[in-house]
Structure formats: C-alpha cells, structure tokens
Backbone bond lengths (Angstrom), bond angles and torsions (degrees), N, CA, C in turn:
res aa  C-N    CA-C-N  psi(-1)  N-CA   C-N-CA  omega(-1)  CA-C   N-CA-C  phi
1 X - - - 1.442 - - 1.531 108.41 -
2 X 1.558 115.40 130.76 1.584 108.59 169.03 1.655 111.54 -111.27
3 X 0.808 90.79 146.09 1.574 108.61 -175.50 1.707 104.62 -102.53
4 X 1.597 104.48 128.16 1.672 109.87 177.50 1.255 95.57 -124.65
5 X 2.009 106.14 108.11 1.070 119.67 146.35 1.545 129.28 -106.02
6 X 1.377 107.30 140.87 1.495 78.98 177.77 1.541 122.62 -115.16
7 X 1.619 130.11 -167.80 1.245 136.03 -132.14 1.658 78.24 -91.63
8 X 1.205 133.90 176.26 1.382 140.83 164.92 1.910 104.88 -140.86
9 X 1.230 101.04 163.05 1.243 139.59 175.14 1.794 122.86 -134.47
10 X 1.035 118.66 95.51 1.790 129.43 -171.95 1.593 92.13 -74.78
11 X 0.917 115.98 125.79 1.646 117.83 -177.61 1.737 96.80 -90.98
12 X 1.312 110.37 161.42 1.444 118.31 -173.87 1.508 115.79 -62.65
13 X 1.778 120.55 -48.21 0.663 153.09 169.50 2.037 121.66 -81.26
14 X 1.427 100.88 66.90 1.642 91.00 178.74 1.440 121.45 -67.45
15 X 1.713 97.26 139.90 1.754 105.97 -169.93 1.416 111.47 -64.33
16 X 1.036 120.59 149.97 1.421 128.09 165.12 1.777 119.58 -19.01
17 X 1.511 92.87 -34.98 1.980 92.81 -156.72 1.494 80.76 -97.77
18 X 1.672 125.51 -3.11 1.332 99.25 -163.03 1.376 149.14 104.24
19 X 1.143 142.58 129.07 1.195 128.26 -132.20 2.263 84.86 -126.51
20 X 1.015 109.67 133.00 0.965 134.86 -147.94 2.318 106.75 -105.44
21 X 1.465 115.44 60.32 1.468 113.67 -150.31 2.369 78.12 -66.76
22 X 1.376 102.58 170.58 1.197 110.41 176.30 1.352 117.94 -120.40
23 X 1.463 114.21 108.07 1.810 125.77 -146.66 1.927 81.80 -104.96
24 X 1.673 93.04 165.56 1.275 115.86 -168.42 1.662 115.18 -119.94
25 X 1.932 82.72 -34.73 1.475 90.92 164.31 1.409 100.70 -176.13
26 X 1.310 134.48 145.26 1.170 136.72 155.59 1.209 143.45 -126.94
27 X 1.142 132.08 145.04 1.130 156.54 -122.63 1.818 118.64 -135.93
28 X 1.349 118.72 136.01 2.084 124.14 160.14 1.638 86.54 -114.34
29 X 1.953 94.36 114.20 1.211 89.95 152.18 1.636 129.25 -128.97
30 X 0.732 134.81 -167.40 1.760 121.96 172.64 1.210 112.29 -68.59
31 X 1.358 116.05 139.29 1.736 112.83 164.89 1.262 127.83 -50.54
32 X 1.269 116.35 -25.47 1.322 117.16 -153.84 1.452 107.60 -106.93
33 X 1.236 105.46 -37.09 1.801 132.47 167.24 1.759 133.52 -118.99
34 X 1.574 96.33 75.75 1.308 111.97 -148.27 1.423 106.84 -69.49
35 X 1.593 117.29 -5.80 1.550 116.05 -148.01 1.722 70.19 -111.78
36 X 1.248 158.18 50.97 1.462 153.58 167.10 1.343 95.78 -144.36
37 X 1.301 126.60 105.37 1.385 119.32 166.83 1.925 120.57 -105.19
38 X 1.190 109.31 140.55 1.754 131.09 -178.18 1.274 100.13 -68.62
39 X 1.386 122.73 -37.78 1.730 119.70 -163.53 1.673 102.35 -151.78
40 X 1.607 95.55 149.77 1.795 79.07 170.66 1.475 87.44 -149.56
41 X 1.267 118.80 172.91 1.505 125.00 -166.08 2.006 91.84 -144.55
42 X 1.185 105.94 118.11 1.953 97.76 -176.50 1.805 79.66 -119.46
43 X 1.147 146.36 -15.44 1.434 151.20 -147.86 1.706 113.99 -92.32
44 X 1.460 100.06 -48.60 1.351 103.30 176.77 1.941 106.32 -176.46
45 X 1.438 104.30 64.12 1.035 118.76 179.94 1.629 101.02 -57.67
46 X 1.777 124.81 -176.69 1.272 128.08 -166.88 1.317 111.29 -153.64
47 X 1.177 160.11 120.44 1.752 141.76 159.44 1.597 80.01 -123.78
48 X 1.207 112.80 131.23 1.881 125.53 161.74 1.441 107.67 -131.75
49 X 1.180 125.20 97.97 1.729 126.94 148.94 1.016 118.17 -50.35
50 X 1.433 129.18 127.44 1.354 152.02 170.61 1.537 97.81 -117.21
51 X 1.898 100.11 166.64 1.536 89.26 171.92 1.231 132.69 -82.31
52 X 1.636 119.17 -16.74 1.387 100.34 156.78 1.616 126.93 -149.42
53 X 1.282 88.12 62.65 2.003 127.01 173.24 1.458 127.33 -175.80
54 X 1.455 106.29 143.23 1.778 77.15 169.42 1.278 103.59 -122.54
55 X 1.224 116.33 -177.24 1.339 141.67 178.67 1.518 123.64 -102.62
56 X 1.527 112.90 120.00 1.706 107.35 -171.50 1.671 100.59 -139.08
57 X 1.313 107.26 146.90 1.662 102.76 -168.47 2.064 98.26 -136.95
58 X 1.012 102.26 139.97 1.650 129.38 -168.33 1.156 87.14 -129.08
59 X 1.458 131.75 114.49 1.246 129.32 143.55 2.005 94.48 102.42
60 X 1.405 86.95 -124.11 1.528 117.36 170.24 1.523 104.10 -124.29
61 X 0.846 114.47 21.93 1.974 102.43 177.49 1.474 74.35 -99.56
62 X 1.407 105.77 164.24 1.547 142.61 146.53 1.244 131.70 -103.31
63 X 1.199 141.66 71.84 1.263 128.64 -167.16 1.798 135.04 -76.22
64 X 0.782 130.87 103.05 1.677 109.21 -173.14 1.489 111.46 -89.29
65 X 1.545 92.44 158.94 1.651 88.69 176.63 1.768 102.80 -152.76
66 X 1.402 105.00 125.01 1.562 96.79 169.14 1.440 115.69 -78.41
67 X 1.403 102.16 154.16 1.530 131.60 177.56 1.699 102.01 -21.91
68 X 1.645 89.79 -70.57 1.399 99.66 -166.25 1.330 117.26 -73.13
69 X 1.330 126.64 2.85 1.648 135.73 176.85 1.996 97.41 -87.21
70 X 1.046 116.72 -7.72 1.564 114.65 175.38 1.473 119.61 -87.09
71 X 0.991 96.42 127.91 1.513 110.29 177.43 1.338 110.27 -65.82
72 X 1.632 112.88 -77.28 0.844 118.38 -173.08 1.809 115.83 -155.65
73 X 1.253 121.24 148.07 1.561 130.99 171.21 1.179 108.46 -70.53
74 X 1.275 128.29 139.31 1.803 120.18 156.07 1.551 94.03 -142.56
75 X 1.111 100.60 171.27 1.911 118.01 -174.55 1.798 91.78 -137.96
76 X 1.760 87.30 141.03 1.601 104.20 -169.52 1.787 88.34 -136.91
77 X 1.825 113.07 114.07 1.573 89.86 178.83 2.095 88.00 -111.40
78 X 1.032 88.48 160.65 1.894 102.92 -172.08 1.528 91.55 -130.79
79 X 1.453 110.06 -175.69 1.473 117.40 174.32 1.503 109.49 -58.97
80 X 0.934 135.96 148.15 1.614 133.14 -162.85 1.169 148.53 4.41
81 X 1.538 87.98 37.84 1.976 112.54 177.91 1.148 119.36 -119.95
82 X 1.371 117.06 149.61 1.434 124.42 168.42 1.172 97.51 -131.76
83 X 1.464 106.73 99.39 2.010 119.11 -178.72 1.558 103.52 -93.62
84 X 0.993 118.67 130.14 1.314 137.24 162.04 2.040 119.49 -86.96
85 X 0.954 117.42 126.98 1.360 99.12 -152.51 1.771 91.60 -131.13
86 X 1.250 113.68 121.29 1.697 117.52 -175.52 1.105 96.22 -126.46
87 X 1.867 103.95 111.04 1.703 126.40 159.79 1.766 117.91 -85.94
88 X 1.377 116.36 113.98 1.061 124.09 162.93 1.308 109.53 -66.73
89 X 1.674 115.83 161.05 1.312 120.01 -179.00 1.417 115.85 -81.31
90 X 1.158 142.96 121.69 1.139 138.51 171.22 1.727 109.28 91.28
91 X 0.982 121.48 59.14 1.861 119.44 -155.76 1.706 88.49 -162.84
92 X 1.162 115.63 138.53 1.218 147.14 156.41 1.758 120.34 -65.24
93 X 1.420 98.30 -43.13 1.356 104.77 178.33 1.537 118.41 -114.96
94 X 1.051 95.64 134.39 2.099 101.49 172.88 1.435 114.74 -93.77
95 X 1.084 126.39 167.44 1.632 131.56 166.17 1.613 102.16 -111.40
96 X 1.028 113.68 131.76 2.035 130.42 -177.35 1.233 81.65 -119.85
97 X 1.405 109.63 167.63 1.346 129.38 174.22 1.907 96.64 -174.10
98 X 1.186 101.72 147.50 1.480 121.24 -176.78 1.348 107.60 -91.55
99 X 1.368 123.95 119.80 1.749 107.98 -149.54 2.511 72.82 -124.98
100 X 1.467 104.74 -8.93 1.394 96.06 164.88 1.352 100.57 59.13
101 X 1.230 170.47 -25.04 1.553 146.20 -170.19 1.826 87.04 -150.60
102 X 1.584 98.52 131.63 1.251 111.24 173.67 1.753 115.54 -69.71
103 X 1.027 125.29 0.11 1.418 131.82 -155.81 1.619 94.47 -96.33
104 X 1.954 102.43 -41.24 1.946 108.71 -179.59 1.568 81.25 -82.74
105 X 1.044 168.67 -74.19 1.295 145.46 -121.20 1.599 108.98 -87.56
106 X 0.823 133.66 -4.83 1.582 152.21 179.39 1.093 70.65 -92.78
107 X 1.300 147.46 -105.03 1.505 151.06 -88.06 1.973 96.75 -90.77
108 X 1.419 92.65 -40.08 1.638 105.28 -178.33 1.669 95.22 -66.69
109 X 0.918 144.71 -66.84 0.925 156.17 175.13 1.581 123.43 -34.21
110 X 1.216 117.11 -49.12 1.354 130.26 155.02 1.661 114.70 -62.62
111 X 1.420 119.06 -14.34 1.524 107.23 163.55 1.261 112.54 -85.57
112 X 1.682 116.33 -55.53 1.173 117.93 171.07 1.742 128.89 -23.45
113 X 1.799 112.25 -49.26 1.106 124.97 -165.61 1.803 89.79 -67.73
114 X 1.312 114.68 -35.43 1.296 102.97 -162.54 1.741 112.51 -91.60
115 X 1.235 116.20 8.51 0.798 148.96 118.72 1.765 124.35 -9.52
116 X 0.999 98.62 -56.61 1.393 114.98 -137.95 1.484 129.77 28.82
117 X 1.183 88.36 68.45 2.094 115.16 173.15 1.566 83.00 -95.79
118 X 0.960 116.17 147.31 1.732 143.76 176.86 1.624 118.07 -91.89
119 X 1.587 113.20 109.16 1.638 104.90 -145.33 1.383 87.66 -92.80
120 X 1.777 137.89 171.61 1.366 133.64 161.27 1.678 82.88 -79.37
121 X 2.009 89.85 163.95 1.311 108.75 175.23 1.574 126.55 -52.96
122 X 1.624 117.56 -16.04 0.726 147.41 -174.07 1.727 114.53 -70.23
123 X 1.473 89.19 -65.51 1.976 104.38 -171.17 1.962 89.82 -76.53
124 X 1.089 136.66 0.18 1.402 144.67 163.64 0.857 121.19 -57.59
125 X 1.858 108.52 -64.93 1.144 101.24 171.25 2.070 121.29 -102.91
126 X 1.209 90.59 33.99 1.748 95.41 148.10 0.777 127.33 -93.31
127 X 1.955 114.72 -25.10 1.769 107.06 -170.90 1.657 83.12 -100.66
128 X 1.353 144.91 -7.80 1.808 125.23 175.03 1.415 98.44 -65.50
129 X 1.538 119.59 -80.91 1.586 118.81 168.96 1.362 139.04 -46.57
C-alpha cells in the first residue's frame, strides 16, 4: 500500500477554519510509554492548528487542547513513522499521530517551538537537524 502525503507549509497567520496538518494515523497513548497505544484511528485520523489550540480526533471524539494546556512535545520514530507525540498537563494519556515524512514533522514542530510549547530534548533535536 502507498500512502500520498504531502509536504506542508504552516502559514504565519492560521485561517480561521484552521490549518489542516496531514496524519497517517492516530493514536491515545500513555505518557510514560508512548510506543503502547490505548486507541488508534488508521480511518480518518485529524491534527488541525488553530491559533490558539488544536484539534485532534481518535475515533469520532474530537478533542481540543490549548497551547498552553501542553506539557510537552516528544517525537517517537518506529519502522516507518514519524510520531509526533502531544502531552497534556496533568493526563495519563497523549495523542501521537504519524505525521509519515520528516520534512511535516520538523515543520509541525517549528510552529509549536514558536509557540512556545516546550519540545522534549528529543523533538529539539529534530527541528535543529
């Protein structure tokens, strides 16, 4: 099976409806043990940037989460993934999502930082290199 995702660009200015990242698959996984996931969504996963929350969907839930309700970013790569991994503060469970091309996970990542969402040492040095 091939999968067509394509390259993205986060504009400075996100539109009203939202800026639309393109997931591969997503995922609730534990904080602590990110590579074990509770839920996964391969059907019609979601990541939407807004300007100040985004939007991520598992299943049919929708979840939102503001900026400042994040703990922290981490990146988990597996055999042909580039997981993006968003810890809420105080939460047991994270949302990962397979963002598939290192070029969108840099790029997600470079908003976040500007952001000032707090990256692990890890998703740091994905968006330096």
């Amino acid at each position: 099976m091939v999968f067509k995702i394509n390259l993205i660009k986060i504009p400075e200015r996100i539109p009203a409806e939202g800026f639309n990242i393109p997931v591969l698959a997503g995922f609730k996984v534990f904080n602590k043990i990110p590579f074990i996931a509770f839920a996964k969504n391969n059907f019609n996963p979601k990541l939407i940037l807004y300007d100040d929350y985004l939007e991520v969907r598992v299943f049919w839930k929708k979840i939102k989460i503001f900026y400042f309700d994040i703990n922290f970013i981490n990146v988990l790569f597996t055999f042909g993934t580039r997981n993006l991994i968003i810890c809420s503060k105080g939460k047991v469970m994270c949302y990962s999502c397979n963002l598939w091309k290192i070029e969108n996970l840099k790029e997600v990542l470079s908003f976040f930082d500007k952001k000032k969402v707090r990256l692990s040492s890890k998703a740091n040095n994905i968006l330096k290199n």
